[in-house]
N, C-alpha and C positions, 0 to 999 in steps of 0.2 A: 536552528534546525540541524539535524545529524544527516551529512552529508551519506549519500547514497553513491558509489561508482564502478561502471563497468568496468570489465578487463580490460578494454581496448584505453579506457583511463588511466586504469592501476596503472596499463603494461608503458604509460607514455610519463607517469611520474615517477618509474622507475629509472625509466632513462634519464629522466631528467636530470635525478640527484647523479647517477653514474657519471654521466656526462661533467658533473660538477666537481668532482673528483673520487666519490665515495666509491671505494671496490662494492663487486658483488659480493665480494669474501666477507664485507663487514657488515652489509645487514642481514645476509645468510647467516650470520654469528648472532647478528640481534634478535631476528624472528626467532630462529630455534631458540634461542634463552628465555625467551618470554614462552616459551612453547614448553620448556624444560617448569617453570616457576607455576605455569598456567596449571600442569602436569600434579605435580608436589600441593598444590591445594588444594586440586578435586580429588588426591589419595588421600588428605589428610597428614600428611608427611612423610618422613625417608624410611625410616626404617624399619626393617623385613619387607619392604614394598617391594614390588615386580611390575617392569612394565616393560610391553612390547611395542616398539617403534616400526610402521610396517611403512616402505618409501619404493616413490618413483626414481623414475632416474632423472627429471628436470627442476627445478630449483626447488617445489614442494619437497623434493627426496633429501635433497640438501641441507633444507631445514630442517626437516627430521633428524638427520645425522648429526647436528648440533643437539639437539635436543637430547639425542640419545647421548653423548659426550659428556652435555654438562648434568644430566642426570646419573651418568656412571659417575662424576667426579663428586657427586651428593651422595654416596652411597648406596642406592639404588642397583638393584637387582635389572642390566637392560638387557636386552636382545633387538637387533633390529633386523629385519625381514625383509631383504628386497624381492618387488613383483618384477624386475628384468633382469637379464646377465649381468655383471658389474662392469663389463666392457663396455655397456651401454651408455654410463653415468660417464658423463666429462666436464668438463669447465670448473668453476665453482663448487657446482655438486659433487662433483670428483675427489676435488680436495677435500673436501668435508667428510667425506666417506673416508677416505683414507688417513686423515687427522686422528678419526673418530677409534680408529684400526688401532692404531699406533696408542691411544688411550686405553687398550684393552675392550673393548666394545665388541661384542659377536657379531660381525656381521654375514650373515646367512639369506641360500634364498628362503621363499615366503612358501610354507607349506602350514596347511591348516591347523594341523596336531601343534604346532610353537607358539598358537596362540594359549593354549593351556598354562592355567595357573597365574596370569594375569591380572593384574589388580586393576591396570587403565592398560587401552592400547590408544597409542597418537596413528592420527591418519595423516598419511602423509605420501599419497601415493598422485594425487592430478592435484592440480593449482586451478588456480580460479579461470587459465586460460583454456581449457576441458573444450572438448566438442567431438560430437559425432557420439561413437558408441563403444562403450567398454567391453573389452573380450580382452580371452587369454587370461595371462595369468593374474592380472589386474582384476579381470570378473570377478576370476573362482577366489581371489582375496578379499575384496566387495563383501561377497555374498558369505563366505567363512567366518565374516567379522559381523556381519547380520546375525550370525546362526547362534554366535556367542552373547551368554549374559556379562558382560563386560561394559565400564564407562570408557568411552568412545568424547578422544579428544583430536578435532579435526583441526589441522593450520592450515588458517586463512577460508576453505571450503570443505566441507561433507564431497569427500573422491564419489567422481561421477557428475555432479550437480553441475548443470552451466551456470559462469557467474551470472550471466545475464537473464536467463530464463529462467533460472529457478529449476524444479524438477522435472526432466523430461523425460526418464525412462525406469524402468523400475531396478537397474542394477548402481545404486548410490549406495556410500553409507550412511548410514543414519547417526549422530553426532549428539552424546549428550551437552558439549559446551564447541564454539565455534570460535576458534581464534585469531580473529577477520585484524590482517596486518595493515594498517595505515587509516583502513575505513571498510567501511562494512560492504561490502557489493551488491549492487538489485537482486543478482538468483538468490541467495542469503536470507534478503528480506518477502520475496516473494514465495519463500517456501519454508519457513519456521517449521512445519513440523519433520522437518530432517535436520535441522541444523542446531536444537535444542536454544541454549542459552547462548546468546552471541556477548563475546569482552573484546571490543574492540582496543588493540595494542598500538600506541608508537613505537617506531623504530626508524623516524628521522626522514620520513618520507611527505611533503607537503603536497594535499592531494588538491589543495588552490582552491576554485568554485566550481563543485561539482554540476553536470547537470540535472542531477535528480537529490530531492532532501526528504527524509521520514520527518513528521511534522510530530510536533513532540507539546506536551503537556506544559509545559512553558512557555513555549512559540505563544499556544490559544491564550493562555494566562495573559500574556504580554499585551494579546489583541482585545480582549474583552475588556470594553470600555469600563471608566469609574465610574461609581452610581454614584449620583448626584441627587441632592436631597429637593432639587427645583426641576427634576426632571416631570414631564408629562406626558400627556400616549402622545401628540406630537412630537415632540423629542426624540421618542424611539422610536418612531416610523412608520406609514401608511403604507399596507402592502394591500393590492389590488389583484383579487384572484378570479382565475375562467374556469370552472371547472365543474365536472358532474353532470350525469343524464339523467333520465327516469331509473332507467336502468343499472346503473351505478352510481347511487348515492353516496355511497361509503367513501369513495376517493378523493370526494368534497370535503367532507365532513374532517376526511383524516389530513389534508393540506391543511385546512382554516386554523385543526388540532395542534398540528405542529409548528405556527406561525405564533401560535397564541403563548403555549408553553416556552418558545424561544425567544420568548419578552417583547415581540410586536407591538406598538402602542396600539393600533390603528388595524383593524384587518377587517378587508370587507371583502365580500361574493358574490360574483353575479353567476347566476344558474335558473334552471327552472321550479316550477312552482314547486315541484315534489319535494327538487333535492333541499331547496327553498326551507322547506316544514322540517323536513329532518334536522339540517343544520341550526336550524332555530332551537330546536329542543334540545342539542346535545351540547352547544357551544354558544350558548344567549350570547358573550361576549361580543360576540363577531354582527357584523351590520351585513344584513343580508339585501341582495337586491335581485329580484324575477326579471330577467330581461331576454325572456323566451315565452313563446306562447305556445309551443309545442314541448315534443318530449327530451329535446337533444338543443345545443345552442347551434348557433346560424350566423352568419357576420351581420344581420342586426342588433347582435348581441351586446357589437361595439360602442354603438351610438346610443343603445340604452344604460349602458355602464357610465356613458360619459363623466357623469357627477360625479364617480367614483374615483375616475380616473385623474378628474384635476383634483383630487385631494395626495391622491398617491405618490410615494415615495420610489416605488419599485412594484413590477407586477410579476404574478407567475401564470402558466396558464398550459391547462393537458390534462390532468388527470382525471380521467374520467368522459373525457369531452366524448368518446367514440368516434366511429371512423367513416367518412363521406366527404362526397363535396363541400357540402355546407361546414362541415366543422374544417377544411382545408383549406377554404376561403377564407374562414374568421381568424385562423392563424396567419395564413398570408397578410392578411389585414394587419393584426397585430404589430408583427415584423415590420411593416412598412409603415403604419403611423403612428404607433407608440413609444413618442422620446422620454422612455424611461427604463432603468433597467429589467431585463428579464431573464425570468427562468423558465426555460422549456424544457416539458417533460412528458414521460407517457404518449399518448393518446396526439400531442402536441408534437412530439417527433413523428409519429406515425402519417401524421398529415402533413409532412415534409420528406416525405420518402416520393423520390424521383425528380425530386424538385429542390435540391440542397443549394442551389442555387442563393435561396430566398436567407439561407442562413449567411452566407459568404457578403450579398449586402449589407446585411443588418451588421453583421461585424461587432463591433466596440457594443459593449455593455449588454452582450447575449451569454448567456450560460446555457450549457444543453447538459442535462444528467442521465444519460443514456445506460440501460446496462447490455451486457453485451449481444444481443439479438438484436436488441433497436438501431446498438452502433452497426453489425452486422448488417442491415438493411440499407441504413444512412449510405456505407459505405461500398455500397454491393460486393458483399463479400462475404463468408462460413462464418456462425459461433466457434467454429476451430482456431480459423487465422487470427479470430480476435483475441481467441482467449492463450494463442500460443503464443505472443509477446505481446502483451496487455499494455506494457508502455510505448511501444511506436504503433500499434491501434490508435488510441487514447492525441498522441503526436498530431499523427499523421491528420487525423480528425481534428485538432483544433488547426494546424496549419491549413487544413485544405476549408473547413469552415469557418475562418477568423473569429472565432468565441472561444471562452472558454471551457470547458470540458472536462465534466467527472465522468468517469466510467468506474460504476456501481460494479460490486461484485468482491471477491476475498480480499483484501489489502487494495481499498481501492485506488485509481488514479487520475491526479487532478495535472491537469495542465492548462495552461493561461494562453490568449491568443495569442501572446508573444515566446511562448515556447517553454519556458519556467516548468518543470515536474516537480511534482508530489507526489510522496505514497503515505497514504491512512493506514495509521497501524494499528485501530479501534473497529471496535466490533467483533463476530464471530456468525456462527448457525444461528442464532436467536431471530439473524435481520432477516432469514429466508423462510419469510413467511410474506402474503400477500399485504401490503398497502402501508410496508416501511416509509417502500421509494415514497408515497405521498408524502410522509412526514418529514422528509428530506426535502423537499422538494416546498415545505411550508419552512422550513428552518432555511431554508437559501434564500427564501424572498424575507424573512423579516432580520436576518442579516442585510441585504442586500439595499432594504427599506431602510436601515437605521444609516446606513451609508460605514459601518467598521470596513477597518484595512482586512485584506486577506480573507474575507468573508466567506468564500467556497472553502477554502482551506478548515478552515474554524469549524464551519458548519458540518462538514463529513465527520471529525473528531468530535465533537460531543453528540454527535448523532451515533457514532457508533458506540461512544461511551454509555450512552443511556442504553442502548442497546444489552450491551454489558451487566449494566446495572438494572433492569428490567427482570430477569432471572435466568432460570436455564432452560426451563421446560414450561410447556404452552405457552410461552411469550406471543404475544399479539402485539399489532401493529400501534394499538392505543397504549399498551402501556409502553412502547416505546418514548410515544410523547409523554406522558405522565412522569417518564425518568424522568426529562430533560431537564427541568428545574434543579435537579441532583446531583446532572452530569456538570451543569456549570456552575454551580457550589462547590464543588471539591474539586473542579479547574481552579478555580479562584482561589481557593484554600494552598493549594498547590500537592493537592495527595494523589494526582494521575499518576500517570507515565512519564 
């Protein structure tokens, strides 16, 4: 997996090598070169090129000023631009500046009109350790560098962007290539479209075991079991599902769909008569079982499932169920007498709102796939708070619910009851349309049924791969599962991400 890390990470493995002997003078020399090299490829090469190096005054500026140095000593037409006084600049950055001086290097302040003529400008004005809010002359440079058609080469972060939150305010630059030094940082990954193409560079900095990793096309390859020529739908797993009213049949239908397409041996449903008839005609595969006599299920639901249950591998149970006592009791039930693993979703979180309690017991071998309103509820708290740092939501949520925990939504996030993060780098608009989550939510139980390692992990990745691979426009929730088959063929192949 490719390690993901905050600033407050970077800022403690940079001490670390400091610490160890290495000056700041000499990987302020490395960044900017690889920043200088990064530079020379997206022009195309040196000569008659022009580029403008625009810097702060803290170690980002510094880099720049390397950058600007070793590209004047490639022939390279430079000018660098600072957004502060130069009295500002001290320590390392200082020297670098003035290194850079003594090389012949212009260095000027940062006025709009010197971006003209331009072939690349390097951003190099805030580091990944950024916060609060850009003003002054840093803005009106921001925003002068927006204005222009120009490729936009950022070290380390897009100036403005928090490393950790990704985008918070509208005065960032926007970065056609991102030159993330040591490891790529969460704001970074949780906001691509400001930060273009990310080339992650060494420059000798070990960033150890991060605690957050983007889960990558490999990782899934690695996990997806070998097919076996003596496999049976035993083999690959009984998944046991609760799911669908009179009234929302679809959400049955689309769970059973997406269990069935993610190679499930085994998939059975208990629901009512209605949803019963539907699923039967769309999905024969699936063994269906009526264990309601009204329009909605009811914790007798349980006991008429039973059969089902002792075959099952792993059950899911929500989508669809709608919202009452009777459907908050049959989940309660669930969590309390089903030793087997589960995914709770939808309609199944909703009837554990007030009552989280029930999840913090159940503990060990619960997955809940919330997206952010349902966490927002869970957690009594705004779709703002959740969605303004989606990874300690997502945290805080499995630490205070002992399960593990996808939080649905742009790059989503997975985290383990033991604290482990992930971010999904699969998918896009396609998935925000009604009754994805169900098929997500079918593709975690027949993971979860087959018993593969890393299973939640897996499952978001090829869920948003098919996603993907689904199309661009009128994408529906069923062709979503219809990808699937496709998304895990050329995992296997190894043609992803």
């Amino acid at each position: 997996m490719r390690p993901l890390v905050t600033p407050d990470e970077m800022a403690a493995a940079d001490r670390a090598v400091v610490e160890a002997g290495t000056p700041v003078e000499v990987l302020m020399e490395r960044a900017g070169r690889a920043a200088a090299r990064a530079a020379i490829e997206m022009m195309g090469g040196r000569y008659g090129k022009r580029v403008v190096v625009v810097c702060g005054k803290g170690s980002n500026g510094g880099d720049g000023s390397v950058a600007a140095r070793v590209l004047a000593s490639e022939g390279v037409s430079v000018r660098c631009l600072f957004v502060v006084d130069e009295t500002e600049t001290t320590g390392a950055a200082r020297h670098h500046m003035e290194l850079a001086r003594e090389r012949g290097v212009r260095i000027e302040p940062f006025a709009p009109d010197r971006l003209a003529g331009a072939d690349i400008i390097v951003d190099a004005i805030f580091g990944t350790g950024f916060r609060g809010k850009v003003e002054g002359r840093a803005a009106d440079a921001i925003r002068a560098i927006r204005d222009v058609d120009v490729p936009v080469l950022a070290i380390d972060i897009p100036s403005g962007l928090d490393g950790h939150l990704g985008v918070v305010g509208p005065t960032h630059v926007v970065a056609d290539v991102t030159l993330a030094i040591a490891a790529e940082k969460i704001g970074t990954f949780i906001s691509p479209e400001a930060v273009g193409v990310v080339d992650v560079v060494d420059i000798g900095i070990p960033v150890g075991s991060a605690d957050a990793s983007v889960v990558q096309g490999t990782d899934v390859r690695r996990w997806l079991p070998e097919q076996d020529v003596d496999e049976h739908k035993r083999s690959r797993g009984a998944l046991a599902i609760l799911a669908g009213a009179d009234d929302m049949t679809g959400a049955a239908a689309l769970v059973v769909r997406g269990a069935l397409r993610a190679g499930c041996g085994y998939v059975m449903l208990g629901c009512t008569a209605r949803v019963a008839a539907i699923v039967q005609e769309t999905c024969p595969e699936a063994l269906v079982y009526v264990v309601s006599d009204s329009d909605r299920l009811d914790p007798s639901a349980l006991d008429r499932f039973s059969s089902a249950l002792d075959k099952a591998t792993a059950m899911a149970i929500g989508p669809g169920l709608g919202r009452g006592d009777d459907q908050s009791k049959l989940v309660e039930r669930v969590l309390a007498d089903v030793d087997l693993p589960i995914v709770l979703d939808a309609d199944g979180l909703n009837a554990v709102h007030g009552a989280t309690d029930l999840l913090a017991r159940r503990g060990e071998g619960l997955i809940i796939t919330p997206h952010p309103a349902e966490l927002a509820r869970l957690a009594d708290t705004t779709v703002d708070a959740i969605q303004r740092d989606r990874v300690a939501a997502a945290r805080s949520a499995a630490r205070s619910f002992r399960c593990d925990v996808l939080l649905k939504g742009h790059r989503s996030v997975i985290v383990t009851a033991s604290g482990a993060t992930y971010l999904n780098p699969t998918g896009g608009p396609q998935l925000a349309t009604a009754g994805t989550g169900d098929v997500l939510t079918g593709v975690i139980g027949a993971f979860s049924a087959a018993g593969w390692d890393n299973s939640l992990q897996a499952a978001a990745y090829l869920h948003g791969l098919a996603g993907d691979l689904a199309g661009d426009n009128g994408v529906v929730a069923w062709d979503v599962a219809e990808a699937f088959p496709d998304a895990m063929g050329l995992t296997r192949d190894g043609t992803t991400l």
